[in-house]
N, C-alpha and C positions, 0 to 999 in steps of 0.2 A: 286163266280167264280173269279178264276183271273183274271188276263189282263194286257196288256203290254202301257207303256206310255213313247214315245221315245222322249226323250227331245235335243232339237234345242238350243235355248238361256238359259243360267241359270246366270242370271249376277251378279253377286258376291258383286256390290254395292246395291243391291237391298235392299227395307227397313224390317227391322228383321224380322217386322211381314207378311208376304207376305204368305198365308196359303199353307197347302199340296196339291198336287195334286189332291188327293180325295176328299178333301174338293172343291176345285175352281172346280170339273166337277159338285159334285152334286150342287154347289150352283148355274153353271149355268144354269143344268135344271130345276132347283127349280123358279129362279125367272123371268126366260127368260118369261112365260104367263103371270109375273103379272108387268112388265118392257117395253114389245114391244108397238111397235108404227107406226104409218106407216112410218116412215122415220128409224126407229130402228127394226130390225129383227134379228140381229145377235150377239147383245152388252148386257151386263149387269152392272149396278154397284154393287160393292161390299161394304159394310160399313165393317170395322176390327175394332179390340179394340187395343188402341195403348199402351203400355209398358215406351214409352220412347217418348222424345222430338223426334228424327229422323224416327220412325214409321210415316207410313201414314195412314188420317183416312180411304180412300178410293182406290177402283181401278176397272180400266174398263176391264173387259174383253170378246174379240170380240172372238166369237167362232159356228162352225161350218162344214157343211159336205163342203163345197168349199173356208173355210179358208188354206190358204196353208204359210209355210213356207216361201219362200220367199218372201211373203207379208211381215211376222216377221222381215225379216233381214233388206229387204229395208226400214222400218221405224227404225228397230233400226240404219243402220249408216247412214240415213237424221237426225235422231234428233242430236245423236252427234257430226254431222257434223255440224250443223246449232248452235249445244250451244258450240262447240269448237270455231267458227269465230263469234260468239257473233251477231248473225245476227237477226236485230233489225225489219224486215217487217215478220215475219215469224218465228214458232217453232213448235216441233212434240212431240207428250207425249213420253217419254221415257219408254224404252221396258224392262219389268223385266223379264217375263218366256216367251217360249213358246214352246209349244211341241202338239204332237200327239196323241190321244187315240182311239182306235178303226179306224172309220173313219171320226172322228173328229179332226180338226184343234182347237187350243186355243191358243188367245194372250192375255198375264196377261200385263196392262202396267198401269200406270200415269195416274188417273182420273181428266177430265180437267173440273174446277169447272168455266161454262162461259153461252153463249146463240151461236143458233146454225147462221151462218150468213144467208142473207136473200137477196132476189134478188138489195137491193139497195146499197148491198155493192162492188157492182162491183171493184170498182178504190182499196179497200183494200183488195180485195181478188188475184188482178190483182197484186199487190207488192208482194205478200206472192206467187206468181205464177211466178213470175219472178226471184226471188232469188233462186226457189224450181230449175227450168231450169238451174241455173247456177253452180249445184251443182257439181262436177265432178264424173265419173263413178271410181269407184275400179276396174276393168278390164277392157278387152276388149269382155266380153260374152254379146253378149242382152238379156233382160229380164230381169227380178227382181236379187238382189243382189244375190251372189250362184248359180243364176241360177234356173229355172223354168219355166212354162207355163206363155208364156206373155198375159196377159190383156188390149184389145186396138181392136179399134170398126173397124179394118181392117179384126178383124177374123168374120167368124161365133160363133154368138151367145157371143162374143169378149172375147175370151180365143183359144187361140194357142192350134192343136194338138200334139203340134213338142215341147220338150226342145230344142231349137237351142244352137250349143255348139259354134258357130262362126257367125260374120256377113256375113262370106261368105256363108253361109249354109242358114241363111234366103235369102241372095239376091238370090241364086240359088232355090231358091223356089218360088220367087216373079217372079222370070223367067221363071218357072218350067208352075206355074199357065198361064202366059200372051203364051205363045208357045200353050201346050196341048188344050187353048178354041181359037187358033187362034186370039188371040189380038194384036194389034201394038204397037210396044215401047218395051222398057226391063228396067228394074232399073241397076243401076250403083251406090252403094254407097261411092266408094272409096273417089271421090272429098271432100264429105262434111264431113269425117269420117276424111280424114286428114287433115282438116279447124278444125272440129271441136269437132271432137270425138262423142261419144256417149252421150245424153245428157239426163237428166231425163226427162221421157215423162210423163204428168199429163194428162191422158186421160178421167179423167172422172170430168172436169170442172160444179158441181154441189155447190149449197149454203150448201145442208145440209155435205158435206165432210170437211169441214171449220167450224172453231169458232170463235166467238174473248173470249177471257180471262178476267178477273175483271180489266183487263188495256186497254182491248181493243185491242191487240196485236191476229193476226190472228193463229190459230192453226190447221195446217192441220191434218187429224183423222181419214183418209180413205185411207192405201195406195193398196188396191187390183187395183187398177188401173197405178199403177206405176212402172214403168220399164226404163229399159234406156236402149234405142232407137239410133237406124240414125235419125239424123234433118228434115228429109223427115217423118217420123212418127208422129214428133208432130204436122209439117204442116197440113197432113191429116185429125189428129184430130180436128183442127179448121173448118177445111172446111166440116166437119163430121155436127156440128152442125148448126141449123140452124140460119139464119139472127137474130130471134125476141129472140135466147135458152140465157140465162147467160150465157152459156160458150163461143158461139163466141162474147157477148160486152167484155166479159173478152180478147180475142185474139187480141182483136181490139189495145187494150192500152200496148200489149206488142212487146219485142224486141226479138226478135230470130231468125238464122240463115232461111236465105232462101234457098230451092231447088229445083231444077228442074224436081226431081225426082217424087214429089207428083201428078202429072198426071199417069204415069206408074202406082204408088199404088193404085191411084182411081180405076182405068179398070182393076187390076187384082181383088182389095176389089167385087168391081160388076160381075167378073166373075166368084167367087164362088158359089155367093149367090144362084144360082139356084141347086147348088149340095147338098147345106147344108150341107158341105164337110171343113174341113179347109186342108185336106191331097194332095185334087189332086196338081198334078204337082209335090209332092214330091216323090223321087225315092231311098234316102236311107234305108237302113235296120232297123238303129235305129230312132225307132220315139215313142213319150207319155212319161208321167214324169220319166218312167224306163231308160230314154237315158243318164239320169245325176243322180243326186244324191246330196244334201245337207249333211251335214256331223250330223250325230249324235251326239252328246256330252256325253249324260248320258241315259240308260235303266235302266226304272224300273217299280217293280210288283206291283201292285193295283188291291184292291176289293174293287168295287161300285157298288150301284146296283139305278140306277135312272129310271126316267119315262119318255119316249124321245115323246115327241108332235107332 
């Protein structure tokens, strides 16, 4: 049977050998049971046979039913934003495919041959966290690069039901929510957005998202949690975790924009929680990943026929 596989990134420096599409699905249902781990659920490596000096031997790829493009995009312009300014605390494996099959997500990238980091590396994970923050946004949309469901432990279940297409569309929602449960305060992102813009929010400050490399150079390798935010969001996420978690000793040791705003987002975060709802208080028409749209590159036909676990 056919099938359709909608492709998002195809990056044209990519290494020759980099297999077909049908290849890289079934090879990730092939070896995804005899690969996982409990810290690994979603990832595979790949071994290729290289042709040429410039082929590579391997590659990883993360794939899945809640792998989403805009995870794709935000890793690809942090890595070459980070190997453009030669940025020496921090690097991202770079992104050679990714597209859509079914209702599956697949990111083809740069397998990082290292170990994964571990609670004592706080202070070097906390550099590679600090430069990732100081990344600048490509727009003014929040969310993941393009645009998408944000990920960030403010929602339920912490994925956004709403593509927001404007900062002002999330605040009116952050408003939306503090009004309809009766709560006090409103957010107001203007002040820190024109201080500071939009800034990548790392909201999921864990050991196994981080590597170091055969130099020991920190490689971050999880961006589903990444999006950029109001300054007031990543605050939250610090205060999210708790006193003894690695993510807030990681918070401790860094520099970033303070707001005043992160009270308001607490009491509206708390006043969902009981609806199990990320929608209440919103009141436009367009809401769910249909409100936007990532741009397709290339369609194309494929027949596979795998054994899904």
């Amino acid at each position: 049977m056919s099938t359709q596989a909608y492709i998002f990134i195809n990056d044209e420096e990519k290494p020759s050998n980099i297999p077909d599409y049908e290849t890289i699905i079934t090879k990730c249902f092939t070896l995804l049971p005899l690969q996982s781990t409990a810290w690994n659920v979603s990832g595979v490596r790949i071994t290729l046979p290289r042709r040429c000096e410039e082929d590579t031997s391997d590659i990883w790829v993360k794939f899945g039913l809640g792998i989403t493009m805009g995870e794709a995009r935000t890793q690809q312009y942090v890595a070459r934003y980070l190997q453009a300014h030669k940025e020496p605390a921090v690097r991202a494996p770079q992104v050679y495919v990714a597209f859509t099959w079914e209702k599956y997500g697949f990111i083809v990238s740069e397998y990082v041959d290292g170990q994964m980091c571990s609670n004592s590396d706080t202070t070097l994970v906390a550099s590679a966290v600090q430069a990732l923050i100081r990344i600048p946004s490509p727009d003014s949309t929040p969310g993941p690069v393009g645009g998408g469901l944000i990920e960030h432990p403010f929602f339920v279940d912490r994925v956004s039901s709403i593509w927001y297409e404007s900062v002002k569309e999330l605040q009116d929602h952050v408003n939306g929510i503090l009004r309809v449960t009766g709560r006090k305060g409103r957010v107001d992102f203007t002040e820190e957005i024109n201080a500071h813009g939009l800034i990548l929010c790392v909201s999921d400050l864990k050991p196994v998202n981080f590597m170091k490399d055969g130099g020991s150079r920190v490689v971050a390798i999880d961006f589903g949690g990444y999006s950029f935010l109001p300054p007031s969001f990543f605050g939250f996420s610090t205060r999210f975790e708790g006193p003894a978690s690695f993510g807030y000793r990681v918070s401790t040791l860094l520099s970033y924009p303070p707001s005043d705003q992160v009270g308001p987002l607490l009491s509206a975060a708390g006043a969902i929680v009981p609806f199990g709802n990320n929608s209440i208080g919103y009141h436009q028409e367009d809401e769910g990943e249909g409100a936007g749209g990532l741009m397709v590159t290339e369609e194309v036909t494929l027949s596979v026929t795998v054994t899904i676990y």
